[in-house]
VOBA-1610 file (N, C-alpha, C; in pm, whole numbers, padded with zeros to 5 digits, always signed):
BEGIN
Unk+06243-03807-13120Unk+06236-03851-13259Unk+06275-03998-13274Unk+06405-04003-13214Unk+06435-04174-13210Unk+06336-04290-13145Unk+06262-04211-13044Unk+06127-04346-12956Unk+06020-04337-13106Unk+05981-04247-13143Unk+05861-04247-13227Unk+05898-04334-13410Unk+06043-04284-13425Unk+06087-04428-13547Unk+06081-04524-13507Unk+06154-04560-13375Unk+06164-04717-13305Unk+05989-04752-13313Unk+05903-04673-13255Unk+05777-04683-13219Unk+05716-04754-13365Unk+05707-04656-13480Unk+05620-04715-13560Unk+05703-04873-13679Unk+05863-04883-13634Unk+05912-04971-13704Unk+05851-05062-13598Unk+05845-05083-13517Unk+05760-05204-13378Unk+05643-05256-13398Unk+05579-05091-13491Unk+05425-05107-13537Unk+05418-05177-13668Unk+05485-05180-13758Unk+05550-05215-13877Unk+05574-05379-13895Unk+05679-05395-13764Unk+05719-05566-13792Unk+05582-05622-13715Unk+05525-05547-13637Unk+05424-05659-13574Unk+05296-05687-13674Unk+05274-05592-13800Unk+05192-05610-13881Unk+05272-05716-14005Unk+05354-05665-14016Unk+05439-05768-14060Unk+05428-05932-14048Unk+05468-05954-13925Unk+05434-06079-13872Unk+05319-06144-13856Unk+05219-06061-13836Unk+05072-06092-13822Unk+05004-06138-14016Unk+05078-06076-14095Unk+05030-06088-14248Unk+05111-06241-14296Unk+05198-06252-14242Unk+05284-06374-14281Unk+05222-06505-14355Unk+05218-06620-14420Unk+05135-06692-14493Unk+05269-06808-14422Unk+05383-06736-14429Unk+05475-06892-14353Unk+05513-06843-14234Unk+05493-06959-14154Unk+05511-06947-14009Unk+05650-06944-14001Unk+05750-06955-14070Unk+05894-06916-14021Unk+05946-06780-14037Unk+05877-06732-14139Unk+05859-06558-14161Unk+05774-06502-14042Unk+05691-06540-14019Unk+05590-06509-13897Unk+05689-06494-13759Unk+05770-06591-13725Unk+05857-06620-13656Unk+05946-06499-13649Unk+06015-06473-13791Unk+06115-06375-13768Unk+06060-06259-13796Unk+05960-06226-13782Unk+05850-06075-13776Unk+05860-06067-13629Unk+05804-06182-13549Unk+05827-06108-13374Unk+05935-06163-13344Unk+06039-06154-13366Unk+06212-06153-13296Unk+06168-06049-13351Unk+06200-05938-13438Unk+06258-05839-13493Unk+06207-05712-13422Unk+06001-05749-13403Unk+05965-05670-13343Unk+06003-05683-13140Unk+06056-05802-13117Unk+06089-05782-12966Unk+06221-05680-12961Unk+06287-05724-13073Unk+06430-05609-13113Unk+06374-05459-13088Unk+06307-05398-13193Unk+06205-05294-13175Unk+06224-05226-13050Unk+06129-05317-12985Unk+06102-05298-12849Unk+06174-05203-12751Unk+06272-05359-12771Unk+06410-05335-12660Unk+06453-05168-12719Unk+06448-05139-12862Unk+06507-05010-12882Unk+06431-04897-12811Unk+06312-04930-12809Unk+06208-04794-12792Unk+06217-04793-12629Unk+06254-04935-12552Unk+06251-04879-12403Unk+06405-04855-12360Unk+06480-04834-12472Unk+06653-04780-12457Unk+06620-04673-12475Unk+06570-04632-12567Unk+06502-04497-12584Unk+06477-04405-12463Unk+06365-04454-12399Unk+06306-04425-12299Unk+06347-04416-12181Unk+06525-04455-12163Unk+06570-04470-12022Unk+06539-04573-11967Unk+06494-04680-11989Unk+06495-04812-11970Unk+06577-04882-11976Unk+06712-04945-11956Unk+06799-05041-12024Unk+06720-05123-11950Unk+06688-05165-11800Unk+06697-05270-11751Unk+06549-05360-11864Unk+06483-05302-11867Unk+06346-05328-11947Unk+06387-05403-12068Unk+06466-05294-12137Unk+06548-05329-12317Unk+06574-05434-12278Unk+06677-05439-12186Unk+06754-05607-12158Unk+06655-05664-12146Unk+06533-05688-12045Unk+06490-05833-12063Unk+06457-05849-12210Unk+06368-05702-12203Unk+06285-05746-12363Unk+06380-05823-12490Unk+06503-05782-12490Unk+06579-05840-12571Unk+06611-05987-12527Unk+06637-05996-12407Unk+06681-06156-12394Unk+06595-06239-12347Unk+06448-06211-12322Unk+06375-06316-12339Unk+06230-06300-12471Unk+06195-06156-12511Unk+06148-06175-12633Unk+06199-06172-12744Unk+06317-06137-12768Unk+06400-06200-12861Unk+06496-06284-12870Unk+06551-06325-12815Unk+06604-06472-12752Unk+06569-06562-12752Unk+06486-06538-12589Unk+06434-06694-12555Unk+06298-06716-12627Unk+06205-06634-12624Unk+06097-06673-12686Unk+06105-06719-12846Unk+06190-06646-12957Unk+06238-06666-13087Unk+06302-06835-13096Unk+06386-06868-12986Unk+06434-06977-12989Unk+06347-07117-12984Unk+06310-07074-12910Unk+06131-07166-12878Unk+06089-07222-12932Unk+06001-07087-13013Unk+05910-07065-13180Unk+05979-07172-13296Unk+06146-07162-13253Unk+06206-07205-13411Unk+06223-07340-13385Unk+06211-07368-13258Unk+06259-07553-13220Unk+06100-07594-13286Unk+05975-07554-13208Unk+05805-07520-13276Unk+05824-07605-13403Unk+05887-07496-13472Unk+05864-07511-13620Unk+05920-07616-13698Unk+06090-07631-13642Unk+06148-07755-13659Unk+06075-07873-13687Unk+05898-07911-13647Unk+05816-08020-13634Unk+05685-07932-13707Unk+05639-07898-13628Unk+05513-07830-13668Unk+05457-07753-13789Unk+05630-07676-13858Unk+05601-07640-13967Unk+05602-07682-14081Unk+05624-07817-14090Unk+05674-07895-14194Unk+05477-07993-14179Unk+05484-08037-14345Unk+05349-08095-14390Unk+05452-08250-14434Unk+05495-08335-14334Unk+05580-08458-14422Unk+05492-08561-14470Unk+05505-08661-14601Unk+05410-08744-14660Unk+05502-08821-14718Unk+05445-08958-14619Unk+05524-09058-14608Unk+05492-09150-14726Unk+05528-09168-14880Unk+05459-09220-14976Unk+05547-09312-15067Unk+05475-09405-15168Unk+05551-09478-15243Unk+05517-09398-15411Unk+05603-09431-15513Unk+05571-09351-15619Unk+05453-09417-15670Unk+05386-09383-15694Unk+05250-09429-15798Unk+05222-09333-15911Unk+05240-09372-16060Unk+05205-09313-16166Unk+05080-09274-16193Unk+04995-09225-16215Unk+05039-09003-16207Unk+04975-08978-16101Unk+04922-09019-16010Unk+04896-08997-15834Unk+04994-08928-15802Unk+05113-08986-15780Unk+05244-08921-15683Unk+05393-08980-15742Unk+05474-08898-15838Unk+05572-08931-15861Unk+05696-08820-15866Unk+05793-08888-15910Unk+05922-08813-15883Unk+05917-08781-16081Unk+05956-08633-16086Unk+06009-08606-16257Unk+06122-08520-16227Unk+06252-08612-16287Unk+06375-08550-16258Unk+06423-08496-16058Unk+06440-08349-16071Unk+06441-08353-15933Unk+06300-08248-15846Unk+06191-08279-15952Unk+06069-08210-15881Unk+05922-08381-15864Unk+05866-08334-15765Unk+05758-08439-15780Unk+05638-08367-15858Unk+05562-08419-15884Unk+05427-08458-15956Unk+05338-08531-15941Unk+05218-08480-15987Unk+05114-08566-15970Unk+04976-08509-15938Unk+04846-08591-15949Unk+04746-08564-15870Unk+04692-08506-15745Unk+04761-08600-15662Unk+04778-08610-15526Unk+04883-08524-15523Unk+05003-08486-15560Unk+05095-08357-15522Unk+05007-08225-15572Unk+04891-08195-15672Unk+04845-08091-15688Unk+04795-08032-15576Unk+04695-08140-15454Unk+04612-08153-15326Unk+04697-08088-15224Unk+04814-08228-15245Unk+04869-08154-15139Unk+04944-08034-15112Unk+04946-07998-15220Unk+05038-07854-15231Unk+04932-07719-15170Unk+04815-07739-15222Unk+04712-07667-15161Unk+04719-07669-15042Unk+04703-07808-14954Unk+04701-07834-14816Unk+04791-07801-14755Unk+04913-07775-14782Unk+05019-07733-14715Unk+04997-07570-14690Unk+04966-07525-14806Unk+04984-07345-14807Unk+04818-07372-14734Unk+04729-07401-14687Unk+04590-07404-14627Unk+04705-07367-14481Unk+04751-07464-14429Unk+04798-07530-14296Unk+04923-07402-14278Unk+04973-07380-14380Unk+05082-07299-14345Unk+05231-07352-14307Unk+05208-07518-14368Unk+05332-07555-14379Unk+05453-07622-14478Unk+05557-07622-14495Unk+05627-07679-14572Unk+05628-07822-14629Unk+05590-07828-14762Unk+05563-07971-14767Unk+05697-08057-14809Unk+05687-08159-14739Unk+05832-08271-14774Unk+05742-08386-14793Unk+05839-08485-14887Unk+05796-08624-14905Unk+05907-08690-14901Unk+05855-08807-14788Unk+05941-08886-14763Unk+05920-09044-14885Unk+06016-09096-14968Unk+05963-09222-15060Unk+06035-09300-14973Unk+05925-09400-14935Unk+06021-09482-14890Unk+05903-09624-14909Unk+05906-09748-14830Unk+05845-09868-14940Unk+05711-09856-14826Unk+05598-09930-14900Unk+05472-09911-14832Unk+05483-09968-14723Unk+05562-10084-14671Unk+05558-10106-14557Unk+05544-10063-14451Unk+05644-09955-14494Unk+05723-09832-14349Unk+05613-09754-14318Unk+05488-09744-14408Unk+05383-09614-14407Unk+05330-09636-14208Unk+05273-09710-14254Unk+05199-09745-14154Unk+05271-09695-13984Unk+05411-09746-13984Unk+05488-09697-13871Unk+05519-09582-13861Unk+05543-09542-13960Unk+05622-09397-13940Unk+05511-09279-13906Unk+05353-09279-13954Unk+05253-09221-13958Unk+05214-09290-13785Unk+05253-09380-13732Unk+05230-09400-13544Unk+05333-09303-13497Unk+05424-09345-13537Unk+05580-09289-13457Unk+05536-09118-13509Unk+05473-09072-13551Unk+05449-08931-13588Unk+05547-08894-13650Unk+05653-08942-13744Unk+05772-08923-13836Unk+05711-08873-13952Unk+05596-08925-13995Unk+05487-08838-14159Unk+05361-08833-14041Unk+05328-08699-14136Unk+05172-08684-14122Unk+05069-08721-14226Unk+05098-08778-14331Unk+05030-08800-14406Unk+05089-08908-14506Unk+04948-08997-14503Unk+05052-09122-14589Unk+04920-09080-14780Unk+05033-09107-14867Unk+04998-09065-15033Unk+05061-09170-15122Unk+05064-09158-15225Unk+05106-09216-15361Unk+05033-09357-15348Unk+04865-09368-15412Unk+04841-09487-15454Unk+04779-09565-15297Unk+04773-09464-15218Unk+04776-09543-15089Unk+04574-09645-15096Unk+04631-09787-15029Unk+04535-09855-15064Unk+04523-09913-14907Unk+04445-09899-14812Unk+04429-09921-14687Unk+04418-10091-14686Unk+04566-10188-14635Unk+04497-10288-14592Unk+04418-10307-14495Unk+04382-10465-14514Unk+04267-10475-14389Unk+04259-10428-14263Unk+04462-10468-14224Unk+04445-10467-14032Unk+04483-10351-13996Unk+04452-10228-14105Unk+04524-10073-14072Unk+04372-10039-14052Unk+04408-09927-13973Unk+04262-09846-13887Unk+04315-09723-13861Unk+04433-09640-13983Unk+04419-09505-14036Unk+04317-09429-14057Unk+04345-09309-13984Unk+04218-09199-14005Unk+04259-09181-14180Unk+04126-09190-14205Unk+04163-09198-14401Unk+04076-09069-14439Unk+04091-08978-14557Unk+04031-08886-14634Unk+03944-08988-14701Unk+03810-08913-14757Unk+03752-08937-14832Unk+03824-09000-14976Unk+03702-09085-15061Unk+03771-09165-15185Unk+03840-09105-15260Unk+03953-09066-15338Unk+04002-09044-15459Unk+03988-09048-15598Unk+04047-09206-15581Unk+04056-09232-15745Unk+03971-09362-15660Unk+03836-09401-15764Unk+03850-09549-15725Unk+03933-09671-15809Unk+03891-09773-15769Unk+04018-09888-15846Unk+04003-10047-15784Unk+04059-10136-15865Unk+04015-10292-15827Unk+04171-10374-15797Unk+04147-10457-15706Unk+04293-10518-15749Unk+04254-10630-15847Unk+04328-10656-15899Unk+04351-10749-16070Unk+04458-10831-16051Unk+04440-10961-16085Unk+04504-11043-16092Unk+04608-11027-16262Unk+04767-11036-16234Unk+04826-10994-16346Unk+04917-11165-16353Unk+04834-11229-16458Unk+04891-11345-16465Unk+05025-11365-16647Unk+05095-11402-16613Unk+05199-11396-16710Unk+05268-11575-16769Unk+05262-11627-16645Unk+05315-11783-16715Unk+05281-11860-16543Unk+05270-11961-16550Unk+05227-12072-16463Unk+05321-12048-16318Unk+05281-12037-16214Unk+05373-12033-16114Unk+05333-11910-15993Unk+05371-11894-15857Unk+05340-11785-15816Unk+05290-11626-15817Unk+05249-11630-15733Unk+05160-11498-15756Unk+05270-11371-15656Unk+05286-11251-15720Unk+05434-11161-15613Unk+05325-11041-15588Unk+05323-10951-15447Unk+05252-10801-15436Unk+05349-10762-15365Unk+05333-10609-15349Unk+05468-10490-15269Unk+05397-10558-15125Unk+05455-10576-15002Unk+05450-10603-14895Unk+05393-10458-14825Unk+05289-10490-14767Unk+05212-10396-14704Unk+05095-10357-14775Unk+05061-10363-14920Unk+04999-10289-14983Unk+04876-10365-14994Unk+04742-10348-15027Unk+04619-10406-15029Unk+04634-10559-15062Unk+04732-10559-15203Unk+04671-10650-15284Unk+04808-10779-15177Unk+04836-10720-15146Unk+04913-10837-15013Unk+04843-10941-14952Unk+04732-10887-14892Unk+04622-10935-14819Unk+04579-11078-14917Unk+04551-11043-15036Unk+04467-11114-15112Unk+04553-11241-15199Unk+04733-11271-15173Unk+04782-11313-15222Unk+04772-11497-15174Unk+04745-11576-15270Unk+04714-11721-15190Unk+04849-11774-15171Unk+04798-11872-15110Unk+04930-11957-15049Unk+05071-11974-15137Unk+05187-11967-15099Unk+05282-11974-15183Unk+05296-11792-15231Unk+05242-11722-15196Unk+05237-11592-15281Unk+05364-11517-15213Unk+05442-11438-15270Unk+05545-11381-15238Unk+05531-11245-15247Unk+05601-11188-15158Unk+05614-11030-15120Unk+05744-10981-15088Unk+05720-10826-15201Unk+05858-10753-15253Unk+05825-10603-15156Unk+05955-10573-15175Unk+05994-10451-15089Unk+05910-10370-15168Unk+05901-10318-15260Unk+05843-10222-15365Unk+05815-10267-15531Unk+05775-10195-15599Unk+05686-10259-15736Unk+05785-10261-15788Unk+05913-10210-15820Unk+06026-10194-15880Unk+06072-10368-15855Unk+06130-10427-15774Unk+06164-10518-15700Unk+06034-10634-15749Unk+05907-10614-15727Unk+05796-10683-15814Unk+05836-10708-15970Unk+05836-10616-16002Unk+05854-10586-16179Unk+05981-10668-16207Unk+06080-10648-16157Unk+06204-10719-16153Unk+06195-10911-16144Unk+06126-10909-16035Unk+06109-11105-16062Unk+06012-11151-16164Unk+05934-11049-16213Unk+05836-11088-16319Unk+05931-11092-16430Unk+06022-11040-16453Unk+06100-11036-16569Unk+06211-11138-16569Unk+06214-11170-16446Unk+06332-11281-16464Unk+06257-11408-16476Unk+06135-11435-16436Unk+06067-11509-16452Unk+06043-11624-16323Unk+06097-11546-16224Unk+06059-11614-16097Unk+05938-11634-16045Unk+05795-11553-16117Unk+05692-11541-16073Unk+05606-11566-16200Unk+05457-11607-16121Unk+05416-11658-16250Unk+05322-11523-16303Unk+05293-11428-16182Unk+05198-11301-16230Unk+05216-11210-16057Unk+05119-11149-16078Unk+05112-11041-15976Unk+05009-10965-15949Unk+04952-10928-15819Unk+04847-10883-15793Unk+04859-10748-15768Unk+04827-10675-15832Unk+04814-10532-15831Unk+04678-10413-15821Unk+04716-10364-15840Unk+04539-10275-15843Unk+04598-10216-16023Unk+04438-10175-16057Unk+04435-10104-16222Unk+04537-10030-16236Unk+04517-09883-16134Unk+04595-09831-16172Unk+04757-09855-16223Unk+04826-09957-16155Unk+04929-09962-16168Unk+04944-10066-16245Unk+04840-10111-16278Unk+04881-10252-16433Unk+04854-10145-16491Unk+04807-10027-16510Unk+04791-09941-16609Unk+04911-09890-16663Unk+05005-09825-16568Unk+05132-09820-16568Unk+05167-09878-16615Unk+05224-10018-16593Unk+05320-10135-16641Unk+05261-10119-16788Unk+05170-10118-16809Unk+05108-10181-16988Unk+05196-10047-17074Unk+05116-09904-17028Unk+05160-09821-17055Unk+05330-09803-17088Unk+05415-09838-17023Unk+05558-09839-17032Unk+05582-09954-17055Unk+05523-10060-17128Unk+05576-10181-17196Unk+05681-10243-17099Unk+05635-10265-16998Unk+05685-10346-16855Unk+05613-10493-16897Unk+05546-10530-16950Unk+05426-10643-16932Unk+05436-10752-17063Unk+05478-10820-17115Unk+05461-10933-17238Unk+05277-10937-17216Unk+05231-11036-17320Unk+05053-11078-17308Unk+05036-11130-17180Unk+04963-11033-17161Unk+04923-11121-16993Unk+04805-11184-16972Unk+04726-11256-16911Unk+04571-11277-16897Unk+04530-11199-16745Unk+04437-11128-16746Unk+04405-11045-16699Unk+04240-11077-16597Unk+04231-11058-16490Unk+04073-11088-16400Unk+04120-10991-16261Unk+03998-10951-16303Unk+03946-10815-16154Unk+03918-10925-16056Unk+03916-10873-15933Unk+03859-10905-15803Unk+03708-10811-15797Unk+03586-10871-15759Unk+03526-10795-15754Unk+03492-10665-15673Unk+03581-10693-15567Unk+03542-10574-15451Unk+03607-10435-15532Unk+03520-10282-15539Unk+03537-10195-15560Unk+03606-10119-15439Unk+03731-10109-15458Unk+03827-09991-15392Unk+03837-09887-15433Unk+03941-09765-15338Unk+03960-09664-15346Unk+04104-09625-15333Unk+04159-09549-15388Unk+04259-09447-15306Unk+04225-09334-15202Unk+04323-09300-15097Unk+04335-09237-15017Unk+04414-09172-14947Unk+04399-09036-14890Unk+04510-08994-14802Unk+04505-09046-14684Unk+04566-09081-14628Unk+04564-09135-14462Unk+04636-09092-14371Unk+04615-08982-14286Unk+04662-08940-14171Unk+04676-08995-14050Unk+04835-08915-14015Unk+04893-08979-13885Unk+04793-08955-13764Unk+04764-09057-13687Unk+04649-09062-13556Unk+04687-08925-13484Unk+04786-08875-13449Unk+04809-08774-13358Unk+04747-08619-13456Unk+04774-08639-13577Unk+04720-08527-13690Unk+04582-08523-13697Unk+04547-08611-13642Unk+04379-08636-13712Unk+04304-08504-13688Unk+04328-08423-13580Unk+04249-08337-13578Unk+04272-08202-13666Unk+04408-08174-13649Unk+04456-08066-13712Unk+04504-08078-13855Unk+04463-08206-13938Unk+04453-08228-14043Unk+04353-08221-14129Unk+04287-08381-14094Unk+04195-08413-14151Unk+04076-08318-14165Unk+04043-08274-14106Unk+03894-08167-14154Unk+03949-08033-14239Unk+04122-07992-14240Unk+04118-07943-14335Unk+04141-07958-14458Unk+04207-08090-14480Unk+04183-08169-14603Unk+04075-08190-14653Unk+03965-08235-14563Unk+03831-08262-14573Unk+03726-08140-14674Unk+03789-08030-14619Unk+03730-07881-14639Unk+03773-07853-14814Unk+03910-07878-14838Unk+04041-07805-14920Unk+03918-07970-15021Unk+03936-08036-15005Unk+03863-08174-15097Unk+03701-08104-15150Unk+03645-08043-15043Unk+03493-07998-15065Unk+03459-07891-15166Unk+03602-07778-15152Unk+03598-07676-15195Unk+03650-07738-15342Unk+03728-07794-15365Unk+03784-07837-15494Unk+03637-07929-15606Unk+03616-07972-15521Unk+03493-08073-15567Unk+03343-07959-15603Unk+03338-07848-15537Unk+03259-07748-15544Unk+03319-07637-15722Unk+03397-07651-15660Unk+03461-07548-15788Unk+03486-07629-15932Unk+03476-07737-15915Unk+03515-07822-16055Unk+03668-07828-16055Unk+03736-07802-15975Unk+03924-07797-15962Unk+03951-07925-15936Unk+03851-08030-15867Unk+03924-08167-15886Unk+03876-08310-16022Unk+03746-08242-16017Unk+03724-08311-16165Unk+03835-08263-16328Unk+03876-08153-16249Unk+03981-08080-16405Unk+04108-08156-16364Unk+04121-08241-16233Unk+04275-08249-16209Unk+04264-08434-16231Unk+04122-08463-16267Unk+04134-08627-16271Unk+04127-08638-16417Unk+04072-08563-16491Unk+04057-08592-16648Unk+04225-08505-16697Unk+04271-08429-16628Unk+04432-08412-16628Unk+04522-08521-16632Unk+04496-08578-16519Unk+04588-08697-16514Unk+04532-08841-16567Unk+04442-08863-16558Unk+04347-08971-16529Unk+04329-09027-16668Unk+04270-08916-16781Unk+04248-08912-16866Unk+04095-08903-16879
//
């Protein structure tokens, strides 16, 4: 009687584990069922068997799995805040791009984290394999050769002129590239916004979206205002080592959304 309970609870966690949607539950479905195991061949007059089965399929193999996951199960996105793309509200994020990626994570089966930190860092931390995915507003400069998702939002950089004198952009970010001589570069737009107000700068090169922002939250006095003509995009941009086990399912999770009308409902959501 005791082998045939042990038997079908064995049968039980291994279906268990096999139904799992998170791989750390998945994880503790086969420890439990190597536990099982070990019972049904104690059962059976087996100890020597139970013992291994216990100390290397539930043990060593469980231990393994969980170092695995420590990296593998986690979806990290290495991003700067951009209004309503990717932001922080109170202590939850938001956004466009957090609707995507929230999908993409439960697609992949992993935990999503975001790392904020200034656009600079994107670029390294997505080599060093520290994020798998770079978000919020992301605008590919020139000398980056990121595996990139398809377009987003498109968008221009704009010249944001305010009073006579230098031109300031976030360091790393598109409109960097395009800043002329004398042009100065800030850790982040916060830090931008800040010398425009003290009046150290004479304007700032940004993309729409985010003069959209500034106007919007009365960041901005009268400004005079001129596009660049080149038509840009936003994008997700994945870490080189991810490219495979990412990108085509982003690619897919983007197709299906674009098929169903779920991402045209999530740009006139935010977008307006």
């Amino acid at each position: 009687m005791t082998t045939l309970v042990l038997s079908l609870l064995a049968l039980g966690l291994a279906l268990f584990a096999l139904r799992q949607r998170r791989l750390l539950w998945g994880v503790v479905g086969v420890g439990a069922h190597s536990l099982a195991l070990a019972g049904v061949y104690l059962s059976l007059a087996a100890p020597d068997v139970a013992l291994a089965e216990a100390a290397i399929g539930f043990g060593l193999v469980t231990f393994v799995y969980l170092l695995a996951l420590r990296r593998a199960g986690r979806l990290v996105v290495a991003a700067t805040p951009t209004y309503p793309l990717l932001y922080q509200e109170g202590e939850r994020v938001a956004g466009l791009e957090w609707e995507i990626l929230k999908k993409l994570a439960q697609r992949l089966h992993r935990d999503l984290e975001v790392l904020w930190v200034p656009r600079e860092e994107i670029p390294r931390l997505l080599a060093a394999e520290e994020a798998d995915l770079a978000a919020g507003g992301f605008l590919p400069a020139q000398s980056e050769t990121l595996p990139l998702s398809r377009p987003l939002v498109p968008t221009r950089l704009v010249e944001v002129r305010v009073r006579p004198g230098p031109l300031g952009a976030v360091a790393g970010d598109r409109a960097a590239d395009a800043l002329p001589r004398g042009g100065r570069r800030f850790e982040d737009e916060e830090a931008l916004l800040a010398a425009l107000a003290r009046g150290g700068l004479g304007g700032a090169l940004v993309d729409l979206l985010r003069f959209r922002d500034w106007h919007l939250r009365g960041k901005l006095p009268e400004v005079e205002l001129s596009q660049f003509p080149e038509e840009l995009s936003f994008h997700f941009a994945v870490a080189p080592g991810e490219e495979e086990a990412i990108l085509p399912a982003l690619e897919e999770l983007l197709d299906e959304m674009e098929r169903s009308g779920a991402l045209e409902d999530l740009l006139r959501r935010y977008l307006g």
